[in-house]
C-alpha positions in Angstrom: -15.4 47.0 0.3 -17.1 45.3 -2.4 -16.0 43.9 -6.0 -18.7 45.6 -7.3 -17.2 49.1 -5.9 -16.1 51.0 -9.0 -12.3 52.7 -8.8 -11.6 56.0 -7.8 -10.0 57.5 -11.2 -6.9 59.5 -10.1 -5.5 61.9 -13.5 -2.2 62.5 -12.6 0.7 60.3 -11.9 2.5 63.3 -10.1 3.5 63.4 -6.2 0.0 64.4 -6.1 -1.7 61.5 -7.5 0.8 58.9 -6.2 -0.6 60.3 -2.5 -3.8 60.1 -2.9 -3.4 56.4 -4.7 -1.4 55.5 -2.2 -3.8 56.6 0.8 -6.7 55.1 -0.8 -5.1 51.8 -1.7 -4.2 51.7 1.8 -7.8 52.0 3.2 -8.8 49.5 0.6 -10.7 51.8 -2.0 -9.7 50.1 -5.5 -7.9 53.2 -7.8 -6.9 53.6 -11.4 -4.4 56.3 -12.3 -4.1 57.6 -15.6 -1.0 59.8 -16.6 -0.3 61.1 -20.1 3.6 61.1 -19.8 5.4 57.8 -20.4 6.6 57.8 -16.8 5.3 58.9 -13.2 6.6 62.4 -11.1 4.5 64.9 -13.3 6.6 67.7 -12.8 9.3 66.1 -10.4 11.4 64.7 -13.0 15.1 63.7 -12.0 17.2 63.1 -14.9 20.1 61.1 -15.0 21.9 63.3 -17.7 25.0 61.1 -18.4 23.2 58.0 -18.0 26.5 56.8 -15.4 24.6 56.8 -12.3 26.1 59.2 -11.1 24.7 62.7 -12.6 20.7 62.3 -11.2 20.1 66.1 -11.5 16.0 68.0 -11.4 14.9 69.9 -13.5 11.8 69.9 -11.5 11.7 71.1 -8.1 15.5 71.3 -6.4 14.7 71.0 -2.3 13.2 70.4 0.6 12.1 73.1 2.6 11.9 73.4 7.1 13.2 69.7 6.6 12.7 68.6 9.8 9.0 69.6 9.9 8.5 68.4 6.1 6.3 65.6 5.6 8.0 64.7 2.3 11.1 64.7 4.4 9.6 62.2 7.0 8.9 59.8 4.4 12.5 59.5 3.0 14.0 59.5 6.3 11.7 56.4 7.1 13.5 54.5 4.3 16.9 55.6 4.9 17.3 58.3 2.2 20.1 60.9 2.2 19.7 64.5 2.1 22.5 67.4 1.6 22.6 70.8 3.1 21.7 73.1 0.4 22.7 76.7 1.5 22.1 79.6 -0.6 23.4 82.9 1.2 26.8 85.4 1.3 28.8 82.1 2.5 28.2 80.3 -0.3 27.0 82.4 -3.4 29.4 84.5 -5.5 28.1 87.6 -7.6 29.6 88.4 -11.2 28.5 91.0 -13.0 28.0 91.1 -16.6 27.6 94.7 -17.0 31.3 95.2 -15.7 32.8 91.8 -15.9 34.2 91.2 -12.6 33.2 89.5 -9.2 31.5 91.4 -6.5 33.2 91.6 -3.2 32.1 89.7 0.0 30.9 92.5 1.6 29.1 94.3 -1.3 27.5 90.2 -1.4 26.9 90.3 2.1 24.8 93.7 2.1 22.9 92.5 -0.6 21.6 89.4 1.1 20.9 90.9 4.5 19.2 93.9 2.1 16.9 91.3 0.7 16.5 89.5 3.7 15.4 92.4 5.8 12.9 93.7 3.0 11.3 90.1 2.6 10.5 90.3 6.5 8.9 93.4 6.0 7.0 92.7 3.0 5.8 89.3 5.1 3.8 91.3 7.3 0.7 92.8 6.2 0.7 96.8 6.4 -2.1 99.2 5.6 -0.3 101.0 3.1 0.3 98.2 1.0 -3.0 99.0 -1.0 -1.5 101.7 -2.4 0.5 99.6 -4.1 -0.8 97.4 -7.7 1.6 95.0 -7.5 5.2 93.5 -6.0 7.4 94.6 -8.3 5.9 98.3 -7.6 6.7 97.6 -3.6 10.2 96.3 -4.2 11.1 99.8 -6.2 9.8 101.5 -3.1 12.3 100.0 -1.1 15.4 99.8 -3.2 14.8 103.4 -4.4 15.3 105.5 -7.5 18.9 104.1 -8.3 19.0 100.8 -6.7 22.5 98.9 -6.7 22.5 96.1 -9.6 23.0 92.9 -7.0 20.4 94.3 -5.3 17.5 94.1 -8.0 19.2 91.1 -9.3 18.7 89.6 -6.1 14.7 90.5 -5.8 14.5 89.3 -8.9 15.8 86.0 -9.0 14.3 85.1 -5.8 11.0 86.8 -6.3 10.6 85.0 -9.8 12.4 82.2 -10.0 10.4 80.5 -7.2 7.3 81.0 -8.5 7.6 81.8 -12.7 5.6 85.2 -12.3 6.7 88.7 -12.8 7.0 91.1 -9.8 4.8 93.3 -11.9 2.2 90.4 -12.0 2.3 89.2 -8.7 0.0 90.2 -5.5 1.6 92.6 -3.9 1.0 91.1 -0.5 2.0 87.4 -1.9 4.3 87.1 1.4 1.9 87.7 3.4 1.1 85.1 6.2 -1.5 87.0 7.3 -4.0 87.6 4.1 -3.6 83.8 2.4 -4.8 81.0 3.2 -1.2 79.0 2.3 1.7 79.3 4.1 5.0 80.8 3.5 8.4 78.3 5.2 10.3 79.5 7.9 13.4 78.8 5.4 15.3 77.1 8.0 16.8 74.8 6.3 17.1 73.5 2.6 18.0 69.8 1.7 18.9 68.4 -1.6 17.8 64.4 -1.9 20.9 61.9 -2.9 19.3 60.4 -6.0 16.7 63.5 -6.0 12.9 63.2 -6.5 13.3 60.4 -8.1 13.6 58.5 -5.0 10.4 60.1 -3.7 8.5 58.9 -6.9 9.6 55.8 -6.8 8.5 54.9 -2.8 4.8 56.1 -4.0 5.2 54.1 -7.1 6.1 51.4 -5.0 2.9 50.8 -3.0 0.8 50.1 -6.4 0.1 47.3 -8.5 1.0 47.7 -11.9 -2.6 46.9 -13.4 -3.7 50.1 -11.3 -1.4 52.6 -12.8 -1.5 53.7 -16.8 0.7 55.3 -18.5 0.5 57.3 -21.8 -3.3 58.3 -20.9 -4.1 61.6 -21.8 -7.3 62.6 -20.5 -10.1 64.9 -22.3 -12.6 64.4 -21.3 -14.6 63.9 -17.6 -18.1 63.6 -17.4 -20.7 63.2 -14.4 -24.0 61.1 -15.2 -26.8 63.1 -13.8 -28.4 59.8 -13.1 -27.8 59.5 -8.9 -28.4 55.7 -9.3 -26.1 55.2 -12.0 -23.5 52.1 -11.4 -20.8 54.4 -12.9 -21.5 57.7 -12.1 -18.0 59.0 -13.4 -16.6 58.2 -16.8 -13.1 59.6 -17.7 -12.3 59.3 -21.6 -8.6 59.2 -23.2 -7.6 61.2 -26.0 -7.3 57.7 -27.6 -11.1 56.6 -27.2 -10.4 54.8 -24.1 -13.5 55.3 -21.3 -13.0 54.7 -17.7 -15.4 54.2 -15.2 -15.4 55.1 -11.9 -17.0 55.9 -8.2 -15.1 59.5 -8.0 -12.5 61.6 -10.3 -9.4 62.7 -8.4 -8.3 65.5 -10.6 -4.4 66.6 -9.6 -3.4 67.9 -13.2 -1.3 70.9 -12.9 -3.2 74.6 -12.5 -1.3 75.2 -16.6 -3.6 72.7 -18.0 -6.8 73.5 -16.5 -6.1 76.9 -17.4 -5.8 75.9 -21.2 -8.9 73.9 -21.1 -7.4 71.0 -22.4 -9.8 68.6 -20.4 -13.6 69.0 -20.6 -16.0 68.4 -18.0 -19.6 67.6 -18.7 -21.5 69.1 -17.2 -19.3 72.0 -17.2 -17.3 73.1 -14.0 -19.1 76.1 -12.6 -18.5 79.0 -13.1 -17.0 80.0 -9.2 -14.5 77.9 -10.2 -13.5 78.9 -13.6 -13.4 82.2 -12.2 -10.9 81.1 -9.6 -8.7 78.8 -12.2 -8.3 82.3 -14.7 -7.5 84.5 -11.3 -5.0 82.3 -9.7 -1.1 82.8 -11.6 0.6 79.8 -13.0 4.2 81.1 -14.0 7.4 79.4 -16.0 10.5 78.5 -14.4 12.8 76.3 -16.9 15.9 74.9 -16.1 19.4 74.0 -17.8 21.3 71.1 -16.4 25.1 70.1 -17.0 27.2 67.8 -15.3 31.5 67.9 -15.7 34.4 66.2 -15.3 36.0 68.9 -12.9 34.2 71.2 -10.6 36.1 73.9 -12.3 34.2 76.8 -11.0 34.6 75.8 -7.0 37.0 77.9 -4.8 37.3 75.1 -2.6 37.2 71.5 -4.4 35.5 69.7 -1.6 32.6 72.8 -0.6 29.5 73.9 -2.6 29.6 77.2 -4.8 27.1 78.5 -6.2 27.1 81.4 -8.2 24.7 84.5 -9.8 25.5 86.2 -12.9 23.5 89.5 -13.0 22.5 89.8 -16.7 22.5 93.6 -18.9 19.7 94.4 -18.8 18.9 92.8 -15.2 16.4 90.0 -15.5 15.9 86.4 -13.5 18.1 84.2 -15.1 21.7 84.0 -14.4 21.6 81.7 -11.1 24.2 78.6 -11.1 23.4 76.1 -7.9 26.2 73.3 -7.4 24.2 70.2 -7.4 27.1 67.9 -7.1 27.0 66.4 -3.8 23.4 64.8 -4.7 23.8 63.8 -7.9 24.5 60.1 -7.0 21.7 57.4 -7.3 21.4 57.7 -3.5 23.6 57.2 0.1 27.1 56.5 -0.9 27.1 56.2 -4.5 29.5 58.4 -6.8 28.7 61.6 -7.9 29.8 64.1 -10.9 30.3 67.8 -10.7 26.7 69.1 -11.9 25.1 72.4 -12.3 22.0 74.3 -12.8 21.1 77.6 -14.4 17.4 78.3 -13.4 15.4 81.1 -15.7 12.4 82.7 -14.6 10.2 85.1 -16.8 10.1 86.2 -19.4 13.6 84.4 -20.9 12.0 80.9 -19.6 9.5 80.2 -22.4 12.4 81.3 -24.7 14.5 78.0 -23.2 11.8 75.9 -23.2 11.3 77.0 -27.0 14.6 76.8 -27.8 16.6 74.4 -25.5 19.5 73.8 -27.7 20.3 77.8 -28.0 19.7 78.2 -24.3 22.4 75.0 -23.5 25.2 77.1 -25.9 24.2 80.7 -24.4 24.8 78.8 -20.5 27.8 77.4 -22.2 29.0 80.7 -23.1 28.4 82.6 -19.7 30.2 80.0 -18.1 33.2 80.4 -20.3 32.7 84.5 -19.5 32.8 84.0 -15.8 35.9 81.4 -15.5 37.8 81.9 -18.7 41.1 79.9 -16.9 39.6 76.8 -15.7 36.2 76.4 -18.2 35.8 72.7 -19.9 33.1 71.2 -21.9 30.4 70.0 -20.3 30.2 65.9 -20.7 26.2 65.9 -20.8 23.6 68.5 -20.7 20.1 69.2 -21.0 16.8 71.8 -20.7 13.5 71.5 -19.1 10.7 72.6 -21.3 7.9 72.8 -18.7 6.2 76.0 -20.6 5.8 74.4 -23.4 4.5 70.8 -22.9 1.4 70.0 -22.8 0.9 68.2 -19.7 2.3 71.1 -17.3 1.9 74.6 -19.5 3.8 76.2 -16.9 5.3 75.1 -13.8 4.2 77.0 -10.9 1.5 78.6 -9.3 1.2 82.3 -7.7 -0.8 84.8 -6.4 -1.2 87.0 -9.4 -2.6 90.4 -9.3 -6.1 89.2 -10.1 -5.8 86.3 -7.0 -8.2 87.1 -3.9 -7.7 85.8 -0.7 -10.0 82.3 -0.5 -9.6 81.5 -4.0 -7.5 79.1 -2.8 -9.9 77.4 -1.0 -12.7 78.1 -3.6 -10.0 75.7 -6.1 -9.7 72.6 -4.1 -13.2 72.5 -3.2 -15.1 69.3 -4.9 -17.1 70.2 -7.7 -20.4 68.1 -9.0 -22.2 66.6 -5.9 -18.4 65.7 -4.2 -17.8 63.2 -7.4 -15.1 65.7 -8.6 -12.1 66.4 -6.1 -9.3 68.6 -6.9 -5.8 68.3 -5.6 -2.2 69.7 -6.2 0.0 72.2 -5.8 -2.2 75.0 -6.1 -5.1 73.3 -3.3 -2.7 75.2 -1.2 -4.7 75.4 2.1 -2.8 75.2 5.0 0.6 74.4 3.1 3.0 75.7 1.2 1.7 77.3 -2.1 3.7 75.5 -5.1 5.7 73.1 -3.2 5.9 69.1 -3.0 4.6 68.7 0.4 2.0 71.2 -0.3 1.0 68.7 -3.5 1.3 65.7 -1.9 -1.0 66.8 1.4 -3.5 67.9 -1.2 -4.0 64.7 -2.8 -4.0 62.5 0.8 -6.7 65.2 1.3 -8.5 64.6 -1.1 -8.3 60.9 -0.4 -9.4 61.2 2.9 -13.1 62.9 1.9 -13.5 59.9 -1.0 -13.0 57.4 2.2 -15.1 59.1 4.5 -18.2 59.2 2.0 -17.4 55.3 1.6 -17.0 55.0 4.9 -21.3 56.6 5.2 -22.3 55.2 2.4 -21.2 51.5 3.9 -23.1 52.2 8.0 -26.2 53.3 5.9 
């Protein structure tokens, strides 16, 4: 490598861009990477709620998926991180219902999960009547029927949206397909919780640049590709500030949200295959209310996880309390607190990220409902607001009625004679659709073709 080699410009300090900075740093193409937030993670954001080391909670992504296959996972193990066994399942989820204000029974919980779990299968194989169908939420009545149970819709709902921030009604109706996509869908064999969460992930990236190649509080607007082959510089990246940055490539791993809103413009415009693909694919909201205690007064058992669903009246996909305790510590061996999170998919999740201080007192306020003998203040608390900031407008992608199968593909391809690479969540080709891994193996993908074209241009 030359001095005279301009940077690769990387917008996005998310798990994303820290991948691809990292794998190009490491094959010794110089980087800049600009992020409009005042810290790195994009939307992996572990909050330390009490500010006592001890109450690390996300109110970005919660797990690790098929841990012992996950490449996330690898990397943490390599460094001596801890993970927790997050089960969510009759064993360790209660049911309450609003509607008639008690506790389901264990068997009535039971049924409901193996319910779910036997529909999911079938819905994960593609069938030939399923184009008879307009969307997911029209399968799911299928199979639960004219009258469905409540803990049974509940349940379809919560894990249908929650995950992914779109309505049933919105959503492919062959999303679970393995067949049809060109993402993949985890075995769900295991789920881990990281001591110190995400955090700890961000920070390893982090770790492996230089402080003069990461900046911070850089909003970018503008990208634009000089025509001119020759040209020294042929990518210049400008800051809503008036700051330009030149560069050899544009690594572009802003989430699927702000592409949609058209908050960045590229000159010469992105074509319009892939416009077409950015207004096709679903980006959905999932928000988030965090709380950490004194007493882990809704446990059965003081020293075992409990979670916990409340099924709203009407039913929609909020309700869900996960017991986050056991890795709310700033990593192996450090103290904990009791901590909680109530997760809210659509619609009610742009409502909390509107209104976070409303949503904190109506959590507040179930909590009291479901364990009026043992409830106590919370000592901290907060809300994400993923829906509403600018830098995310939403928080995850999905296959929305509109998706086609390769449009997937069509998004992460490079745009404007391979100077413009795409990565993220959504360049989900091979991976999981949405997830960290999935993120991460789309920006060390896009990393690799920038070295490979350095790599041709240098034996020429």
């Amino acid at each position: 490598m030359t001095q005279k080699q301009k940077p690769v410009i990387i917008v996005g300090g998310g798990l994303s861009g820290l991948s691809a900075a990292k794998r190009l740093k490491e094959a010794g193409v110089p980087i800049i990477l600009l992020e409009g937030r005042d810290r790195l993670g994009g939307r992996a954001h572990t909050l330390d709620i009490a500010g006592n080391q001890a109450s690390w909670v996300e109110l970005g992504p919660f797990w690790i998926e098929d841990h012992l296959t996950n490449p996330a996972y690898h990397l943490l193990r390599d460094i001596g991180a801890e993970v927790h066994q997050h089960d969510i399942g009759p064993s360790t989820v209660r049911i309450y219902d609003q509607r008639s204000a008690r506790w389901l029974g264990w068997l009535r919980t039971l049924w409901a999960f193996i319910k779910l779990g036997w529909s999911f299968s079938r819905f994960g194989k593609l069938r030939p009547n399923t184009s008879t169908f307009n969307n997911l939420g029209e399968r799911i009545d299928v199979v639960l029927g004219k009258r469905p149970k409540r803990e049974h819709l509940y349940l379809f709902k919560i894990f249908s949206e929650s995950l992914n921030g779109g309505s049933t009604y919105d959503t492919h109706q062959n999303q679970l397909s393995d067949d049809l996509w060109e993402f993949t869908n985890h075995d769900e064999k295991s789920q881990v919780l990281i001591s110190g969460g995400f955090r700890v992930l961000v920070e390893l990236l982090r770790d492996s640049l230089s402080a003069d190649e990461v900046m911070l509080n850089q909003t970018v607007s503008r990208i634009s590709i000089q025509q001119d082959t020759s040209a020294q510089a042929p990518v210049q990246v400008a800051t809503a500030d008036g700051k330009i940055f030149e560069g050899s490539h544009v690594i572009v791993t802003v989430p699927l949200g702000v592409l949609k809103a058209g908050t960045i413009t590229f000159d010469p415009p992105l074509p319009t295959s892939k416009q077409d693909v950015i207004e096709r694919i679903g980006f959905g909201s999932v928000e988030k209310v965090v709380m950490t205690f004194k007493n882990s007064f809704w446990r059965r058992n003081p020293r075992k996880q409990d979670h916990f669903f409340s099924i709203p009246d009407p039913i929609a996909s909020h309700g869900s309390f996960f017991d986050v305790s056991m890795s709310s510590g700033a990593g192996p061996g450090s103290p904990t607190s009791p901590c909680l999170a109530s997760v809210f998919g659509p619609p009610k999740a742009a409502w909390v990220a509107e209104n976070p201080e409303a949503a904190i007192e109506e959590v507040l306020s179930e909590l009291q409902m479901m364990f009026p003998d043992t409830f106590e203040p919370p000592v901290a608390t907060a809300a994400s607001n993923w829906t509403t900031s600018s830098f995310s407008e939403g928080c995850y992608p999905y296959t929305s009625v509109d998706t086609r199968p390769g449009d997937f593909i069509k998004f992460a391809e490079p745009t404007h004679n391979g100077r413009v690479l795409f990565a993220g969540d959504t360049c989900a080709v091979g991976v999981g659709l949405g997830y960290v891994e999935g993120a991460m193996t789309a920006g060390e993908r896009a990393a690799d073709t920038i070295i490979a074209t350095v790599a041709d241009s240098q034996s020429v």
